[in-house]
C-alpha positions in Angstrom: -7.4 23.2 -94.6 -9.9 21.6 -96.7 -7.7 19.5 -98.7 -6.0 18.4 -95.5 -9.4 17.1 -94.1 -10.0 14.9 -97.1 -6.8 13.6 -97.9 -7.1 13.2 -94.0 -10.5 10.8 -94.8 -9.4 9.2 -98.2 -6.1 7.5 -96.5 -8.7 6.4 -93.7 -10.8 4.6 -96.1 -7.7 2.9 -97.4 -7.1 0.8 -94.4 -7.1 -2.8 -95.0 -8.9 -5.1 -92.7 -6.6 -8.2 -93.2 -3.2 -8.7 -94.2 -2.8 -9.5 -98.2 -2.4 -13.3 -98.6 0.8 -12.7 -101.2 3.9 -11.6 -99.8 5.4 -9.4 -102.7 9.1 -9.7 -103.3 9.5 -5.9 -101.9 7.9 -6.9 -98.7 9.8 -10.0 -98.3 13.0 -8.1 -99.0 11.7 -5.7 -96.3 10.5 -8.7 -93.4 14.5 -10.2 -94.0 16.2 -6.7 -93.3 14.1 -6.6 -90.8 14.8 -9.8 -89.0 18.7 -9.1 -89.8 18.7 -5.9 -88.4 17.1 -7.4 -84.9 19.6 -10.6 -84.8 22.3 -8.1 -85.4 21.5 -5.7 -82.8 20.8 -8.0 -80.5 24.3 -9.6 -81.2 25.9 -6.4 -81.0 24.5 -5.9 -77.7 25.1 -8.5 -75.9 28.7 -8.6 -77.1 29.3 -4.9 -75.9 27.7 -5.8 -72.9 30.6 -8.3 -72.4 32.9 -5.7 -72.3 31.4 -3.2 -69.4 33.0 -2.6 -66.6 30.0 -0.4 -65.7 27.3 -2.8 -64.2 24.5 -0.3 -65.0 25.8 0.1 -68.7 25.9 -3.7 -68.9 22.7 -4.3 -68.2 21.3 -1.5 -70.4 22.8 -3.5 -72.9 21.5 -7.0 -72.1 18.2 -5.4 -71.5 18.4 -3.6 -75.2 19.6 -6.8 -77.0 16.7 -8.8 -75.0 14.4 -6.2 -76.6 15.8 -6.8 -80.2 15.6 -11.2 -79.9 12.1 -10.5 -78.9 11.3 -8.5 -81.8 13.5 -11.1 -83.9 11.2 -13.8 -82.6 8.1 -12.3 -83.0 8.6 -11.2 -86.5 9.2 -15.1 -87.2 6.4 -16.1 -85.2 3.8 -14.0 -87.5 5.8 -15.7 -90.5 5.5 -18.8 -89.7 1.8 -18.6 -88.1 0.8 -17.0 -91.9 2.9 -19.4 -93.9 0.5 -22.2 -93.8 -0.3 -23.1 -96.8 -4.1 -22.2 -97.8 -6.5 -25.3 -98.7 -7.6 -25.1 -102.1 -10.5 -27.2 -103.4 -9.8 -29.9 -105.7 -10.2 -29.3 -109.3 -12.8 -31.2 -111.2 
């Protein structure tokens, strides 16, 4: 129980207040699955969606592909707010 408790405080003290500033080639491998794996659901969806008969499937499906552009969207919106590029003094 002991070891739990500290382990418990030592991944608290690990938190990072900001993002890092580099995006390292893992994590930019991970944000593109990610952003295919949204655009593809939310494709998927909404072409099964064209195929229900069932209006309550159907819109179970346009609501869950909805969901998934969102989540496409908002994943570029934090790229694209953090990829301005930082202002570095000039060198002298």
């Amino acid at each position: 129980m002991q070891q739990n408790q500290t382990t418990g405080q030592q991944n608290q003290m690990n938190v990072m207040p900001q993002p890092p500033t580099m995006v390292s080639t893992k994590d930019q491998l991970y944000l593109t699955d990610m952003l295919s794996w949204n655009l593809i659901a939310a494709k998927k969806a909404h072409f099964y969606a064209g195929f229900c008969q069932n209006q309550e499937l159907k819109s179970s499906l346009e609501q869950a592909g909805q969901m998934h552009q969102r989540h496409y969207e908002k994943i570029l919106q934090h790229l694209n707010q953090n990829a301005q590029p930082q202002q570095q003094p000039p060198l002298n």
